[in-house]
N, C-alpha and C positions, 0 to 999 in steps of 0.2 A: 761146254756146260760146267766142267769145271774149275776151279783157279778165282780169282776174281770176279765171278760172274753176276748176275744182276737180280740175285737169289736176295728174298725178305731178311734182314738181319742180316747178310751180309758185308765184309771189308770192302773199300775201293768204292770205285765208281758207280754212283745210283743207289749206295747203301745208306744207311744214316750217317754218316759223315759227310754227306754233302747235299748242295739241294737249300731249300727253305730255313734249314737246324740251324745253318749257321748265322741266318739275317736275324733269327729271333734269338739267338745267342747274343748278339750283339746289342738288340733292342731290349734285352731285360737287364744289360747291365750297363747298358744308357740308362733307363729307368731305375734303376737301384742309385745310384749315381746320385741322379734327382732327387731321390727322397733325401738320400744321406746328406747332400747341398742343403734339402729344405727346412730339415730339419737340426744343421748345424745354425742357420739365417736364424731362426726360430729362438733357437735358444740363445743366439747371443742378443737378437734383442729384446727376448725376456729378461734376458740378467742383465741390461744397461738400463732397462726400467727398475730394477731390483737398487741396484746400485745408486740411483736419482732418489732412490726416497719412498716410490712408491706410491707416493699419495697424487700423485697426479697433478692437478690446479688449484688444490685446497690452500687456502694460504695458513700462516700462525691462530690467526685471529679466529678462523672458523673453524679449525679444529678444537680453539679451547671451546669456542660458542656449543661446539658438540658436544663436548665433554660436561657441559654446563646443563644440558639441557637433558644428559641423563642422568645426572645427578651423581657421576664420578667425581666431583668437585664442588664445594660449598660456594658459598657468595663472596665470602671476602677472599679464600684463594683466585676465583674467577678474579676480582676488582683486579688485585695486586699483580696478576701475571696481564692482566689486560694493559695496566699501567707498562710495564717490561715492554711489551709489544709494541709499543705504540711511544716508546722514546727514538 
């Protein structure tokens, strides 16, 4: 009965050291793992889109067209950089 024995919260064999604890030891730091992989993935190809510009497909010409059309920029700068563009 005593020594080693197969008593709740016990050391040894049949205690929490062995058994089930240690597959799910295993599998939470598989999983941790995972995240840490996903979320390194994540952010490097957040920052190579950061680094590209950011603007996705938009070309020169239709960002100035935006900028035209909220009236960040007048008429003749719109002309003059339109000209620029389009050499």
């Amino acid at each position: 009965m005593g020594g080693w024995g197969n008593m709740m919260g016990s050391w040894g064999y049949g205690g929490y050291g062995s058994g089930g604890y240690g597959m799910m030891g295993i599998g939470m730091l598989i999983f941790w793992i995972g995240i840490i992989l996903l979320g390194i993935y994540l952010f490097r190809r957040n920052a190579s889109h950061i680094q590209s510009g950011g603007l996705g497909q938009y070309s020169g010409m239709d960002i100035l067209r935006e900028r035209y059309a909220r009236g960040e920029i007048d008429s003749a700068e719109y002309q003059s950089r339109k000209q620029d563009l389009e050499k």
